[in-house]
C-alpha angles and dihedrals in degrees: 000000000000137000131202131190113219144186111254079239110065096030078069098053096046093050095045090050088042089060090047086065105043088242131131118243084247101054090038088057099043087050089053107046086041085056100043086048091044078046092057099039090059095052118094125236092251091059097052102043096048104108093051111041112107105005097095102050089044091040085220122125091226100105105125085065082048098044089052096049081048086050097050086052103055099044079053096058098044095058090051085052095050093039093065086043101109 
């Protein structure tokens, strides 16, 4: 079991979407956390790790720049790597 603080805020407005939806708190919740999980597994590394690669070793606050040219070689490396593949 597992137990989560939250803001009064936004308890209301998962119960009231809960009830939208003819769901109980419990099962909203479940389905939410499961999607946003099953989000996050499907994403690559270099997604993820876009917007921090680089910015600490250079000390700028440009890595998004830095996470997307990451992101370019490794997309690139990956297609070499898949075009010698028989």
């Amino acid at each position: 079991m597992l137990t989560v603080r939250l803001d009064p805020e936004l308890e209301t407005r998962i119960r009231k979407t809960a009830e939208r939806k003819g769901e109980t708190v419990s099962d909203f919740v479940r389905k939410a956390v499961q999607d946003r999980c099953d989000q996050m597994a499907s994403q690559s590394l270099a997604v993820l790790l876009e917007d921090y690669v680089g910015s600490s070793e250079s000390g700028r606050m440009d890595s998004a720049n830095t996470g997307k040219a990451f992101k370019r070689v490794l997309a690139e490396r990956n297609r070499k790597a898949d075009s010698k593949r028989p």
